[in-house]
C-alpha positions as CSV (number, residue, x, y, z in Angstrom):
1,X,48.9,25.9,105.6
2,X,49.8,22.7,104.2
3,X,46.2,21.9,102.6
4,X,46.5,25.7,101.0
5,X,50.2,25.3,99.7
6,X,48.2,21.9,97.7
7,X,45.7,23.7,96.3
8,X,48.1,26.1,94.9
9,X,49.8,23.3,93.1
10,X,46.1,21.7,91.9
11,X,45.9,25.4,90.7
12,X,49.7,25.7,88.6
13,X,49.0,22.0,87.3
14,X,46.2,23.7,85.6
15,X,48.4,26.4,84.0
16,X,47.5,28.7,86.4
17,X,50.3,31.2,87.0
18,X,50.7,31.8,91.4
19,X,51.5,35.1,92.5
20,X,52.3,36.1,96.3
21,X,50.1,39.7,96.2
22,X,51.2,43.1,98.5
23,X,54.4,41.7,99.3
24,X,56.3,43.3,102.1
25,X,53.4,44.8,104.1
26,X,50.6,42.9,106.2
27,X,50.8,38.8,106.5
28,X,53.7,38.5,103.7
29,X,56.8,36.7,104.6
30,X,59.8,35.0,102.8
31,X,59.0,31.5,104.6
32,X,56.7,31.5,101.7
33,X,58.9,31.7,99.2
34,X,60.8,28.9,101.3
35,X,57.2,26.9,101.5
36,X,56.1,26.7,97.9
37,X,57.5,27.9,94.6
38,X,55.4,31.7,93.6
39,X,55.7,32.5,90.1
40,X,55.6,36.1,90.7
41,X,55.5,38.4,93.7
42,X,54.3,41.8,93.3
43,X,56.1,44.5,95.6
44,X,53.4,46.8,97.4
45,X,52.7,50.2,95.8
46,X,53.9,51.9,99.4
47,X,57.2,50.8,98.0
48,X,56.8,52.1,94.6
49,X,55.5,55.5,95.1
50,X,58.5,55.8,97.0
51,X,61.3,54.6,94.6
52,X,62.5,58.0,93.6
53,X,62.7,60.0,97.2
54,X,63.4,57.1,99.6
55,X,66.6,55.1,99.7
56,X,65.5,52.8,101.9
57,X,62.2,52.1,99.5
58,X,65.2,51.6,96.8
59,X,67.0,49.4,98.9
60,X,64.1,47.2,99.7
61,X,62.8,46.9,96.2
62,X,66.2,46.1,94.5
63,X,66.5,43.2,97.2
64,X,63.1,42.5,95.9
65,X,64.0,42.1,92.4
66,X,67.3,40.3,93.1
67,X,65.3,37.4,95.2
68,X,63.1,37.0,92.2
69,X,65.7,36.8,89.9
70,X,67.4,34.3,92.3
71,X,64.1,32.6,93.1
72,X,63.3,32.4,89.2
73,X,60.1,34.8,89.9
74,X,59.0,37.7,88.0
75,X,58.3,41.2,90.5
76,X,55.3,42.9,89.6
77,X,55.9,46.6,90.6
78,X,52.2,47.7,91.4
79,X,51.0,51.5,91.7
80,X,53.4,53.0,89.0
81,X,52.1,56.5,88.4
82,X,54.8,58.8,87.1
83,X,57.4,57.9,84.0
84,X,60.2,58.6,87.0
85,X,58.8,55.9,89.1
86,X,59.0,53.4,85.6
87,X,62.4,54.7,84.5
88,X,64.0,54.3,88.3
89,X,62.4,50.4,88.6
90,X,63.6,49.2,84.9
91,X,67.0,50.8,86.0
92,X,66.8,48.4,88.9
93,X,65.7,45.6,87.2
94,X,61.9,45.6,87.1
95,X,60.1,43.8,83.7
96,X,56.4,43.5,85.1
97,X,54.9,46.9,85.6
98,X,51.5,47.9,86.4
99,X,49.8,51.6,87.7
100,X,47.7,54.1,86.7
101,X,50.6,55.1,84.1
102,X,49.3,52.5,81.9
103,X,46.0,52.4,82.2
104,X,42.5,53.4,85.0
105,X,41.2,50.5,85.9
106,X,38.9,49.7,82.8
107,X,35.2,47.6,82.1
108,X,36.0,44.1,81.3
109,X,34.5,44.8,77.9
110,X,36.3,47.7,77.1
111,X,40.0,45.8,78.1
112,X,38.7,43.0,75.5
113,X,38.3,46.2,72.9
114,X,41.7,47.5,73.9
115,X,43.6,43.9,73.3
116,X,41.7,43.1,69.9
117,X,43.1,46.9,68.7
118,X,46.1,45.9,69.9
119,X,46.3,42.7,67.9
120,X,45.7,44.1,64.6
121,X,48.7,46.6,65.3
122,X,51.6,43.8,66.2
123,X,52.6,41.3,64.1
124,X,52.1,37.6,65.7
125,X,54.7,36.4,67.1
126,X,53.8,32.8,65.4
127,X,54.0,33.4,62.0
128,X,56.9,32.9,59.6
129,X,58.1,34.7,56.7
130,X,58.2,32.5,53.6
C-alpha cells in the first residue's frame, strides 16, 4: 500500500487533485484518510438517493461532510437526481455536487461546447475594472 500511497503523491506534485471514489461502500475505509492526505472524497450515490427518507443516510452523510471539513477535504455528493436531494445536502453542508440533475453523461466534445458557452456568459474572474 505504501508504493501506491507514493504514487499518489508523484501524482498531487503534479497538480493533480486525489479523490477517495464510492466512499462508504466496498474497500473504502477511514485508515485512508489516516494513511495519506485525499483532497476530496465523494460519498456513494446509495447515500444520496437516500438523503431525504432515511435518517440514518442523513446521519452518515453529515458525518461525512463534517470529516471533510475537519480533514480540509471537499465531499463530492455523487447521483443527485431531484432539487430535494440538492436542497437537503447544501442544508448539510455539501459544496461539490454532481447527478443527473445537472447534466446526462455527455460526449467529450459536446462538454467542451458546453464550457466555451459557458465562458462567454460569466465574466472572468481575472480581470479588473479600470
Amino acid at each position: 500500500m505504501g508504493r501506491t500511497f507514493d504514487q499518489l503523491e508523484a501524482l498531487r506534485s503534479l497538480g493533480i487533485q486525489i479523490l477517495i471514489d464510492d466512499f462508504g461502500v466496498g474497500y473504502s475505509s477511514l485508515r485512508y484518510f489516516q494513511r495519506f492526505p485525499f483532497d476530496k472524497v465523494k460519498l456513494d450515490r446509495s447515500f444520496v438517493e437516500q438523503v431525504t427518507q432515511s435518517n440514518a443516510a442523513r446521519a452518515i452523510i453529515q458525518a461525512v461532510i463534517g470529516l471533510g471539513e475537519q480533514l480540509g477535504m471537499a465531499v463530492v455528493a455523487e447521483g443527485v437526481e431531484t432539487h430535494e436531494q440538492m436542497e437537503a445536502l447544501v442544508a448539510m453542508g455539501c459544496t461539490h455536487l454532481q447527478g443527473y440533475l445537472f447534466s446526462r453523461p455527455l460526449p467529450v466534445t459536446t462538454f467542451c461546447a458546453m464550457l466555451e458557452s459557458q465562458r462567454s456568459v460569466v465574466p472572468r474572474q481575472d480581470s479588473q475594472a479600470a
